[in-house]
C-alpha positions as CSV (number, residue, x, y, z in Angstrom):
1,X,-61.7,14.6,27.3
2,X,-59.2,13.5,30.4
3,X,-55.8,16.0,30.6
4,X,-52.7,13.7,30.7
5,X,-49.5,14.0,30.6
6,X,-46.8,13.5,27.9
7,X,-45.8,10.0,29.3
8,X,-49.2,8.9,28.9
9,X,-48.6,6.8,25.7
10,X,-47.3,3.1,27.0
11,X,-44.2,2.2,26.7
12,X,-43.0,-0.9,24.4
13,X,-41.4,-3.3,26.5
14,X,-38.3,-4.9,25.2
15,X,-37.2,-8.2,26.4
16,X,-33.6,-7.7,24.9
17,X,-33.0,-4.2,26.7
18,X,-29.3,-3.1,27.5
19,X,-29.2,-0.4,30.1
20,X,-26.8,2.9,29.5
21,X,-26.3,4.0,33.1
22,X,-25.4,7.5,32.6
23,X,-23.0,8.9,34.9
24,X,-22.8,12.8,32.8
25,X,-20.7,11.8,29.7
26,X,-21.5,13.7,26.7
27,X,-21.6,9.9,24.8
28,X,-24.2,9.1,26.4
29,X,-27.1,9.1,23.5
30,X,-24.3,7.7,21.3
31,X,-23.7,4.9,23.2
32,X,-27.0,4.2,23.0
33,X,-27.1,4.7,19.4
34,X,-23.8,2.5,19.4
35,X,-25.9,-0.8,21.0
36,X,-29.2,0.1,18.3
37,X,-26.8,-0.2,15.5
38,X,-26.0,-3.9,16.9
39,X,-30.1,-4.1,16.4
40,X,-30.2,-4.8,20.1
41,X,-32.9,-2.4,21.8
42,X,-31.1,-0.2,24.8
43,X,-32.5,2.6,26.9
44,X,-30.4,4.9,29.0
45,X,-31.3,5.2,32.8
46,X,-29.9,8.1,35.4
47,X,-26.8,6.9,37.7
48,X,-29.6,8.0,40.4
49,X,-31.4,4.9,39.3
50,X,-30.9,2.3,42.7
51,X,-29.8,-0.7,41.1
52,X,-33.1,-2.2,42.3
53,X,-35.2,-0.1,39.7
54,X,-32.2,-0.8,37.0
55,X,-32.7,-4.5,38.0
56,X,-36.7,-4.1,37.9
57,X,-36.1,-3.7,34.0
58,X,-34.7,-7.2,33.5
59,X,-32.1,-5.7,31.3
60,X,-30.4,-8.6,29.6
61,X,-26.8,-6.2,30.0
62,X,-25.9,-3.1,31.2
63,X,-23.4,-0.1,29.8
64,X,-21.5,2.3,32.4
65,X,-20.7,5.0,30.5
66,X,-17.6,7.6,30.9
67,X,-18.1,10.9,32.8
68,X,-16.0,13.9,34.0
69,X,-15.7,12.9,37.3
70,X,-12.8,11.4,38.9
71,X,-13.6,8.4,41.5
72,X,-11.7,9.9,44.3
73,X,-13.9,13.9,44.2
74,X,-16.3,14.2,47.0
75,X,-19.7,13.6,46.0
76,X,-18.6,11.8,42.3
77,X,-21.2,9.4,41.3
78,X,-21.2,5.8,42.8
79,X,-22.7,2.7,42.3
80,X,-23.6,-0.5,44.5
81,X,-21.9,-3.1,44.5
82,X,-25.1,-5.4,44.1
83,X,-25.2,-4.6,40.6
84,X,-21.6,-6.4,39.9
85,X,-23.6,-9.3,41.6
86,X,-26.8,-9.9,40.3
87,X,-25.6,-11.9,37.2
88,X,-26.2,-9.4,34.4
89,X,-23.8,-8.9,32.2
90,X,-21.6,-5.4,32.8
91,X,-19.2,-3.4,30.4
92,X,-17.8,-0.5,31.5
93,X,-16.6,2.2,29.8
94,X,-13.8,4.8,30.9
95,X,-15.0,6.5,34.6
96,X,-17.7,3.3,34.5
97,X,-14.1,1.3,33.8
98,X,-12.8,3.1,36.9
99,X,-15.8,2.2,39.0
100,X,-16.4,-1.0,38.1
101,X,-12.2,-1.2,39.1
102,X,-12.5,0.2,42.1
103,X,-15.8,-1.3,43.6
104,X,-14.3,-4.5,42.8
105,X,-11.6,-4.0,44.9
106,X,-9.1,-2.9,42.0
107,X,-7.0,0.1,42.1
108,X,-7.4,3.6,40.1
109,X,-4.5,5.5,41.0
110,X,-4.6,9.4,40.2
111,X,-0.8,9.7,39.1
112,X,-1.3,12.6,36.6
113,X,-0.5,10.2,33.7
114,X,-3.2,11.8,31.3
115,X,-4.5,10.2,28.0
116,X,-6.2,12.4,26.0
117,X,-7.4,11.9,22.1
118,X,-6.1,9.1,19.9
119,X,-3.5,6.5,21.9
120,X,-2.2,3.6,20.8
121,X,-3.5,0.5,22.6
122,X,-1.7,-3.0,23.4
123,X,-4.1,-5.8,23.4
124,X,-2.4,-8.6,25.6
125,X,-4.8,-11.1,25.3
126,X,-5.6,-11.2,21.6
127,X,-8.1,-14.4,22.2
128,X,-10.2,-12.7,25.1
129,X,-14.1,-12.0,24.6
130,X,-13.9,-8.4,23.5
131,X,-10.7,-8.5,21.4
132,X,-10.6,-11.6,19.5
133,X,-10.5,-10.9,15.7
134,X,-8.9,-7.3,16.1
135,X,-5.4,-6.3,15.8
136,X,-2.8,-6.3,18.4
137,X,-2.3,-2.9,17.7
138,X,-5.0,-0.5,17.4
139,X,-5.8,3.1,17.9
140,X,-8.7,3.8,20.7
141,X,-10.2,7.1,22.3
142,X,-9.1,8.5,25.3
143,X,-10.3,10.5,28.0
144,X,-9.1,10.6,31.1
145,X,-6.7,11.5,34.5
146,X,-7.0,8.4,36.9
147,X,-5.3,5.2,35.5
148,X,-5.9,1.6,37.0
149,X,-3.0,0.3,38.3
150,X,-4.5,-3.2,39.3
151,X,-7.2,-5.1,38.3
152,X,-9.7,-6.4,40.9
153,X,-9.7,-10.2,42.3
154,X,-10.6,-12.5,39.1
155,X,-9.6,-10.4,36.4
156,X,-7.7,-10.6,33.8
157,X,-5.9,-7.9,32.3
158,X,-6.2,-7.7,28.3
159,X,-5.1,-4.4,27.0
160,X,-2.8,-1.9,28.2
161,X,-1.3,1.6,26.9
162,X,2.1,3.3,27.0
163,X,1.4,5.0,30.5
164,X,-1.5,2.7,32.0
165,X,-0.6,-0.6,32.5
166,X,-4.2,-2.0,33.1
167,X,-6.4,-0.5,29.5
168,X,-8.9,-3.3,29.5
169,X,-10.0,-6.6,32.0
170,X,-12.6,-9.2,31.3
171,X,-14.0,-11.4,33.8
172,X,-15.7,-14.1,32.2
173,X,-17.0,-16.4,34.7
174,X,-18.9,-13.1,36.2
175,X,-20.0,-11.7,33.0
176,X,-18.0,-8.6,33.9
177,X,-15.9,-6.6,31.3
178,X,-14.5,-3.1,31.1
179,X,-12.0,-0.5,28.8
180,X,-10.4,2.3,29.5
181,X,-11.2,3.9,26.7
182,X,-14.7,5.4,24.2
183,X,-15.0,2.3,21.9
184,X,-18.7,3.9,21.4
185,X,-16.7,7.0,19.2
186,X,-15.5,6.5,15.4
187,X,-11.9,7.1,16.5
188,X,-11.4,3.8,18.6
189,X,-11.1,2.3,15.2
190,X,-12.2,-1.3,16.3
191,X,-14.9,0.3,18.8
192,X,-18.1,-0.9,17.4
193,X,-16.5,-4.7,16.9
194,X,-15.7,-4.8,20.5
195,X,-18.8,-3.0,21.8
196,X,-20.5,-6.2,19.6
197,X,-18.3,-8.9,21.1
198,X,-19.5,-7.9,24.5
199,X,-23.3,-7.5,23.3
200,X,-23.4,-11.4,21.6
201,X,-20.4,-12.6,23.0
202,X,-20.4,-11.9,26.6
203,X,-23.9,-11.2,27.1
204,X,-25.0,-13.9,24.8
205,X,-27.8,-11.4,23.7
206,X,-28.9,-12.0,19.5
207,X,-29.3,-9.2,17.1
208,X,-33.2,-9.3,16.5
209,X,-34.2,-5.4,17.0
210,X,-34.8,-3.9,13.9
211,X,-37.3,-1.3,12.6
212,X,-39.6,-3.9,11.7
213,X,-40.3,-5.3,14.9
214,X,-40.8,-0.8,15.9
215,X,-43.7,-1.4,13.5
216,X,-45.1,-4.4,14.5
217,X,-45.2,-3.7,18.3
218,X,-46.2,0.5,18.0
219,X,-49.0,-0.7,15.7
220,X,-50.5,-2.7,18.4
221,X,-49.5,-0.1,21.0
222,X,-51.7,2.8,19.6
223,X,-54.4,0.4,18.4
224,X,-54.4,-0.6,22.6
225,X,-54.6,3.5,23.3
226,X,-56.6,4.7,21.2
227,X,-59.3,2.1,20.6
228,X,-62.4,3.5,18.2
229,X,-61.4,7.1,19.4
230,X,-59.8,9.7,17.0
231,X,-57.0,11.4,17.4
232,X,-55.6,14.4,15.2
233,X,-51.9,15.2,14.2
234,X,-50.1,18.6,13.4
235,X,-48.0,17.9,10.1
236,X,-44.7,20.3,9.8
237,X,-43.9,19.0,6.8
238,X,-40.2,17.4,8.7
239,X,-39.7,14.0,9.0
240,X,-40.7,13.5,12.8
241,X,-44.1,14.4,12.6
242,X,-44.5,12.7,8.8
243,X,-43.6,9.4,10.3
244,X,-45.2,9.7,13.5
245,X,-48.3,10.2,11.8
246,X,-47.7,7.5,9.3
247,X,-47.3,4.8,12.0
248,X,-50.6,6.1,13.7
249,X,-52.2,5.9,10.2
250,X,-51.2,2.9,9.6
251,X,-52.7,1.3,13.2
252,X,-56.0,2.9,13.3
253,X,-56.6,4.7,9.2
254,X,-59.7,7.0,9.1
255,X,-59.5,7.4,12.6
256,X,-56.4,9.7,12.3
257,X,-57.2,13.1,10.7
258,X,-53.5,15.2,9.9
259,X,-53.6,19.3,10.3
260,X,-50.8,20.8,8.0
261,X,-51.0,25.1,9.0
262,X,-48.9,26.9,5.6
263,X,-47.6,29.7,7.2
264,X,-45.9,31.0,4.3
265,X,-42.4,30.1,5.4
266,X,-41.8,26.6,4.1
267,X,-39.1,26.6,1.4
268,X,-40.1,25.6,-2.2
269,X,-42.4,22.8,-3.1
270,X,-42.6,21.4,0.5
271,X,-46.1,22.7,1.3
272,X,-46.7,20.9,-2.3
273,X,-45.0,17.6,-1.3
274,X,-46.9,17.3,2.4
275,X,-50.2,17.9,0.3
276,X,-49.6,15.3,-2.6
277,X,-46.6,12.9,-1.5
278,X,-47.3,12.4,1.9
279,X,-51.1,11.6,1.3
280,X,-50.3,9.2,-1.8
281,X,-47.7,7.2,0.4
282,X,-50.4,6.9,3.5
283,X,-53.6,7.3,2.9
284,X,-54.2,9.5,5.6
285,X,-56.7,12.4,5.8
286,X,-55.2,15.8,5.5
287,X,-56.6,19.0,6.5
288,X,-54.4,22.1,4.9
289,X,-54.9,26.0,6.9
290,X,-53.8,28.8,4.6
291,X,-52.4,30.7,7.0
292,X,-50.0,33.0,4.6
293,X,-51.4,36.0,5.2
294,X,-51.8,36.0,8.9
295,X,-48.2,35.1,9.5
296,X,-46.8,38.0,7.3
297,X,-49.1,40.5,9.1
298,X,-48.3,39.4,12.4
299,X,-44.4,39.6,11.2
300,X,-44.5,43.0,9.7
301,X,-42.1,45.3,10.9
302,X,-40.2,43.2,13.2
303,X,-36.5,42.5,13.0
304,X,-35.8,40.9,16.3
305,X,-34.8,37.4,16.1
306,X,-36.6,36.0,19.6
307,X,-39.7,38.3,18.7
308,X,-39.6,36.4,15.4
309,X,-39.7,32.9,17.0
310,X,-42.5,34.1,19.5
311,X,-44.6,35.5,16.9
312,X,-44.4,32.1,14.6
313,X,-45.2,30.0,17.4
314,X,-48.1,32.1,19.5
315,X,-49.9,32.3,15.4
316,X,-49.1,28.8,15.0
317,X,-50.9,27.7,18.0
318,X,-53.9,29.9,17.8
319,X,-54.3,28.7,14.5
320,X,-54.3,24.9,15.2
321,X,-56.2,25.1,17.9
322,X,-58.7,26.9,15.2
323,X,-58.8,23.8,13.2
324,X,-58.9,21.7,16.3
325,X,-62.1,23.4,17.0
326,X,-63.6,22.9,13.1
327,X,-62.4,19.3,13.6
328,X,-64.3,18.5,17.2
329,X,-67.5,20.3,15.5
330,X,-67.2,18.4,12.8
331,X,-66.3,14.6,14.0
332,X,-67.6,15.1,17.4
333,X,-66.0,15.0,21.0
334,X,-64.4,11.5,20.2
335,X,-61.1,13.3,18.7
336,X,-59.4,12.7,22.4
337,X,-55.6,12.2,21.2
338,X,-53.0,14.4,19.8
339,X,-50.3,12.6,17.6
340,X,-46.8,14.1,18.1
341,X,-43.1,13.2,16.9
342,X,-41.0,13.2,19.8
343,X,-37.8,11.7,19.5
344,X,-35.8,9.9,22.1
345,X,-33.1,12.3,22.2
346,X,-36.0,15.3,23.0
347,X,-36.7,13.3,26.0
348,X,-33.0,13.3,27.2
349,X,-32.3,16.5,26.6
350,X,-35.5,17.7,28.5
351,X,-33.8,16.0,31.6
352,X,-36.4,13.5,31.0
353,X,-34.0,10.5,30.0
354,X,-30.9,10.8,32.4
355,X,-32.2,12.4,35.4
356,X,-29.1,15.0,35.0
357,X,-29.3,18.3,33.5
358,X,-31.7,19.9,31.6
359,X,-29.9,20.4,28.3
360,X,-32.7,22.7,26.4
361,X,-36.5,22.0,27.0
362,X,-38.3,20.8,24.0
363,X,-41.2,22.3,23.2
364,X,-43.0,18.9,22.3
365,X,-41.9,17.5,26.1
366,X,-41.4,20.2,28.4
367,X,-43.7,23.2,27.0
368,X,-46.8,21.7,26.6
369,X,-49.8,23.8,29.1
370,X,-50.3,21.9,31.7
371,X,-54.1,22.4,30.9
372,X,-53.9,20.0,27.5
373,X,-57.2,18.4,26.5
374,X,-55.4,15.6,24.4
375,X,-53.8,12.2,25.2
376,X,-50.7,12.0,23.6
377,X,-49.5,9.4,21.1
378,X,-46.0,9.3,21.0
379,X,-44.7,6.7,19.0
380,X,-41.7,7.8,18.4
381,X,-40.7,8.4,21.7
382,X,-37.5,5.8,21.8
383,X,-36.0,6.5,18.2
384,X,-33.9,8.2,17.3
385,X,-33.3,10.7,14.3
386,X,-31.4,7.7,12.1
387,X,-33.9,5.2,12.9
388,X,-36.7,7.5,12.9
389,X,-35.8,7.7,9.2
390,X,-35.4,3.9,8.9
391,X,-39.0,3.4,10.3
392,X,-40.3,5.7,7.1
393,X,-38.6,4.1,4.6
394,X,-39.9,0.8,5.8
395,X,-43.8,2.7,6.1
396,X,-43.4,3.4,2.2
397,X,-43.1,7.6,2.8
398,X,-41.2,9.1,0.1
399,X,-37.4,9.4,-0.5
400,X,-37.7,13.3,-0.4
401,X,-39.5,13.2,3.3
402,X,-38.0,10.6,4.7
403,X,-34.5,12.3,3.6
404,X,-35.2,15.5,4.3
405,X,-32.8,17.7,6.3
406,X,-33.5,19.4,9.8
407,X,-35.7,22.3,9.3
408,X,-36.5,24.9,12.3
409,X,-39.9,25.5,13.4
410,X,-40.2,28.8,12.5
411,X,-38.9,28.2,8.7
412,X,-37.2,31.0,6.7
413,X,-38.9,33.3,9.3
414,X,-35.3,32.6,11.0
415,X,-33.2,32.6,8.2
416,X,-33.9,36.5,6.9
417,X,-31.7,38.4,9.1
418,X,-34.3,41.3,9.5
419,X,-37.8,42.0,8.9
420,X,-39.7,39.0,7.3
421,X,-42.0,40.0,3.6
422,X,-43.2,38.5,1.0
423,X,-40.8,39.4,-1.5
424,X,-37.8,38.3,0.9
425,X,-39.2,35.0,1.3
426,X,-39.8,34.4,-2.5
427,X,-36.1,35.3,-3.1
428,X,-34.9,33.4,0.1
429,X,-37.0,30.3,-1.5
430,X,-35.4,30.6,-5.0
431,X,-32.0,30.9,-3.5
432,X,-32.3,27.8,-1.1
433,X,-34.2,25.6,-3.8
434,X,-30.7,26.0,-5.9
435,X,-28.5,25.0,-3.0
436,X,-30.5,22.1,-2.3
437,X,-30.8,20.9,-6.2
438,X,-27.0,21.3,-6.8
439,X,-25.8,19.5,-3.3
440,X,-28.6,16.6,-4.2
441,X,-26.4,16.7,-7.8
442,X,-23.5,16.3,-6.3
443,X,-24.6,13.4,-4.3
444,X,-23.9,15.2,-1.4
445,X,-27.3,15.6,0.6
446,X,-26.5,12.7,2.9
447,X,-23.0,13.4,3.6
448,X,-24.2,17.0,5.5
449,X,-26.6,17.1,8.7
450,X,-28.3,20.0,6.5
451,X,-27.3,23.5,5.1
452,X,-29.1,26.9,5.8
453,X,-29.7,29.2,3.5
454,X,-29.7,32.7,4.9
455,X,-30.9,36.0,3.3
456,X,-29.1,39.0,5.0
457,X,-32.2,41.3,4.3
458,X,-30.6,44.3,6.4
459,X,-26.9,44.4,4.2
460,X,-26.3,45.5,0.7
461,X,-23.0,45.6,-1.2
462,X,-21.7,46.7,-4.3
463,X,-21.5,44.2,-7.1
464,X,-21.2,44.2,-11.0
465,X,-23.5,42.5,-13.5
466,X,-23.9,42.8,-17.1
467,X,-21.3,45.9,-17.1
468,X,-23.7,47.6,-14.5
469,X,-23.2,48.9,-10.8
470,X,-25.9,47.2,-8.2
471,X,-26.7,47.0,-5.1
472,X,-27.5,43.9,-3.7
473,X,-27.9,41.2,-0.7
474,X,-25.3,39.3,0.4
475,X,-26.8,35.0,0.3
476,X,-25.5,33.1,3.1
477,X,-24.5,29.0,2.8
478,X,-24.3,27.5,5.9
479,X,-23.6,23.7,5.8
480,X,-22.8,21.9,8.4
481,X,-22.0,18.1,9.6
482,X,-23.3,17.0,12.8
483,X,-24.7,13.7,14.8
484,X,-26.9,15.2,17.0
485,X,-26.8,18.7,16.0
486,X,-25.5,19.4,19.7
487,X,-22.2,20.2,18.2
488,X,-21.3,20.7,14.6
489,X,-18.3,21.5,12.4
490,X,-18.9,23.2,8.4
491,X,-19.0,20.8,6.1
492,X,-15.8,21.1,3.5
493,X,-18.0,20.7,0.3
494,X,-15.9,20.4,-2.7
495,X,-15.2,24.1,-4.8
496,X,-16.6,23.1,-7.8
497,X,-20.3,22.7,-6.3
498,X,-19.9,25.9,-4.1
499,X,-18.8,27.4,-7.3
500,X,-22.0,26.1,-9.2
501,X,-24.3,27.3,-6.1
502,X,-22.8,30.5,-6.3
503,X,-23.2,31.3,-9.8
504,X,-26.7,29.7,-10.4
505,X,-27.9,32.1,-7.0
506,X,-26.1,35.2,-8.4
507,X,-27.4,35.0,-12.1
508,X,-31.0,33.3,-11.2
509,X,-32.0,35.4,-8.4
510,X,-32.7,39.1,-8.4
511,X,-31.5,41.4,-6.3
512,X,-28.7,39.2,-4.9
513,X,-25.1,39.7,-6.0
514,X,-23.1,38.0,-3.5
515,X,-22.4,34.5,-1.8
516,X,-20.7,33.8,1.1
517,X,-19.7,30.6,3.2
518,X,-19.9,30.6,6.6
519,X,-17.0,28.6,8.1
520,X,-18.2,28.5,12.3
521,X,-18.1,25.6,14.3
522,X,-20.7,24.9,16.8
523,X,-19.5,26.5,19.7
524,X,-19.0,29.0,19.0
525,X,-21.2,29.7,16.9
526,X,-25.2,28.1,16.2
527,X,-26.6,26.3,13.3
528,X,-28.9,28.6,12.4
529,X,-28.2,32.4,12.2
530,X,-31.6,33.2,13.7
């Protein structure tokens, strides 16, 4: 077996792809996002990038995002002017607005008149390329210090606000457009409508992308890498790694054996589902490592939230690279690929997509050894988490995987505050599976990014039940509503459903009196309690 590196998988090339040059906005990945949801393909590319590489693409448009620079600092980001002159199609948005003004030979003054949040925008041109069929009137996003004061040679001004007289310009005859404002964020209430008119409209580019055509081209991508090799895949029982293998199934079948390791810390019925759903859907050949008791010896005794998460993943390791092993004895030296579900957004975050910083290193992208005996298949690689789920609906994978909320690594190991036993885990089970069956009642399981349950093993309070005194642990319910789980607010679920959690918890589980709602954003505080 050859060592390679996690870009060995080949890329799919798109010949619809827009370009998000990134110049540090935090909207970035959601512009992105933004452009998928017009089912045209996009990819987003470091401001580093000389226009040359960018060009190299073909991209059939290009995005400059915002940033938090303004275009006077010393050493802001900058971009050459050949790139408002090849004939590709350019919108840009907020500080790519500015540099797109003042490249042009335009003016950005920096006057002090600051926008910031919801503003009231003037369309003057009500006809133009980006604005025809939206109101006059409309409510936009707005971020920023420098204002343009004049649009550059050509241009024609088509929006304005109170305080800056020059909001939006359009260039048709060059292709070139540009707002002041985030028309990629929900709060531009006409964003997405003009982020479309400049995507068919001004680029002329037709909405063909969809998750079918993902299938179609990653299917012939893996069949091209792997060939009549094998390759193996390490189930977690999450979505990522369920469709990931899926998609490899469904290129090369037999070929593809799945390794699920039950370390004891799934909640309820999951281990169940990955063993029995996700074969029935797929067909694929599963290999399940009871691993229960290894996990809870290795644990015993230890409170310390990092220890925890070290402990999980050095077992879970050791243990599939034991059934790697049993597998290459088994089916021979031919096993040559490893099949994992990295997500677009893992790639950008591991400094991998932007070329700025390194947000958090992903363990499926920056922490692999450098001595790895496996190709990787990565056909997940430009999805992200929404579409990811779109692609395994369309495979056929159940409702209940596809559907299923963000779930940490290291399972309920994280979620007892304190040492981690059998008997904490079975009541930690009991009291999520009840969360999770009243929210899916309520309808509600789509409307949160997901909801932790947390046992606080180390507290006991005081309680009544059935005229008696006990003394029992406190349940935590931690839901929360996110995007990208970067940032997050607590979801405001409706009483009577936290009332119905509360009460089936207290009377159904023993040795648990008490249910509390944690009510954190994130900052400061994280999803998961740890």
């Amino acid at each position: 077996m050859s060592s390679a590196s996690p870009a060995a998988a080949p890329d799919v090339t798109n010949p619809d792809v827009v370009l998000v040059v990134d110049f540090g906005a935090q909207y970035a990945q959601l512009i992105a996002r933004r452009v998928r949801e017009a089912r045209v393909y996009s990819e987003i590319v470091p401001s580093t990038m000389p226009v040359a590489e960018m060009l190299a693409k073909n991209p059939k448009a290009i995005i400059l995002s915002g940033g938090p620079s303004s275009v006077y600092a010393e050493g802001a980001p900058r971009l050459d002017r050949a790139l408002f002159e090849a004939g590709v199609p350019v919108f840009g948005m907020c500080y790519g607005f500015q540099l797109m003004a003042t490249t042009l030979g335009g003016t950005v003054d920096n006057t002090g008149a600051r926008e910031y949040g919801r503003t009231p925008l003037h369309v003057t041109k009500a006809g133009s390329t980006l604005f025809e069929g939206t109101p006059v009137e409309q409510s936009v996003w707005m971020s920023h210090g420098d204002a343009c004061s004049a649009a550059p040679e050509g241009f024609t001004v088509t929006a304005s606000t109170d305080v800056v007289p020059v909001a939006a310009f359009e260039n048709d005859e060059k292709k070139l457009y540009g707002v002041q404002y985030h028309p990629e964020v929900l709060h531009s209430t006409h964003g997405q409508q003009i982020l479309e008119h400049f995507l068919y409209r001004g680029a002329g580019i037709q909405p063909t992308w969809t998750t079918g055509n993902v299938i179609e081209e990653q299917v012939a991508a893996i069949r091209a890498q792997v060939g009549d090799k094998r390759a193996i895949c390490g189930l977690s029982g999450g979505v990522d790694s369920a469709v990931a293998a899926a998609l490899v199934q469904k290129a090369i079948g037999d070929q593809l054996t799945c390794v699920y390791v039950d370390h004891g810390l799934m909640r309820k019925g999951e281990t169940e589902q990955v063993e029995k759903d996700f074969v029935a859907a797929t067909g694929a050949r599963l290999v399940v490592v009871d691993a229960q008791e290894r996990f809870l010896t290795a644990l015993a005794g230890v409170s310390d939230p990092e220890t925890k998460r070290k402990i999980i993943g050095r077992e879970f390791i050791r243990v599939f690279e034991q059934a790697q092993l049993e597998i290459l004895q088994e089916e021979g030296p031919e096993v040559a690929f490893l099949v994992q579900g990295t997500l677009y957004p893992d790639i950008v975050e591991s400094g991998g997509g932007t070329g700025t910083a390194n947000i958090k290193s992903h363990h499926n992208v920056g922490g692999l050894p450098d001595d790895i005996e496996f190709e990787l298949v990565e056909p997940l690689r430009q999805l992200f988490k929404d579409e990811v789920r779109m692609v395994g609906q369309e495979l056929g994978l159940p409702e209940e995987i596809v559907q299923r909320q963000p779930f940490p690594g290291p399972g309920l190991g994280i979620r007892i505050v304190g040492e981690v036993t059998k008997e904490r885990l079975d009541l930690l089970r009991e009291a999520d599976a009840i969360a999770r069956e009243e929210l899916t009642a309520a309808g509600l399981d789509r409307e949160i990014w997901q909801c932790p349950v947390v046992l606080l093993a180390d507290v006991r309070s005081v309680g009544v039940q059935g005229d008696g005194r006990t003394y029992g642990h406190p349940i935590v319910l931690r839901p929360v509503s996110s995007e990208d789980a970067m940032t997050a607010d607590w979801s405001r679920l409706p009483y009577e459903v936290l009332a119905k959690i509360s009460t089936r918890i207290t009377n159904e589980v023993a040795d648990v009196n008490r249910v509390v709602l944690d009510v954190t954003s994130k900052p400061p505080g994280t999803i998961e309690w740890e």
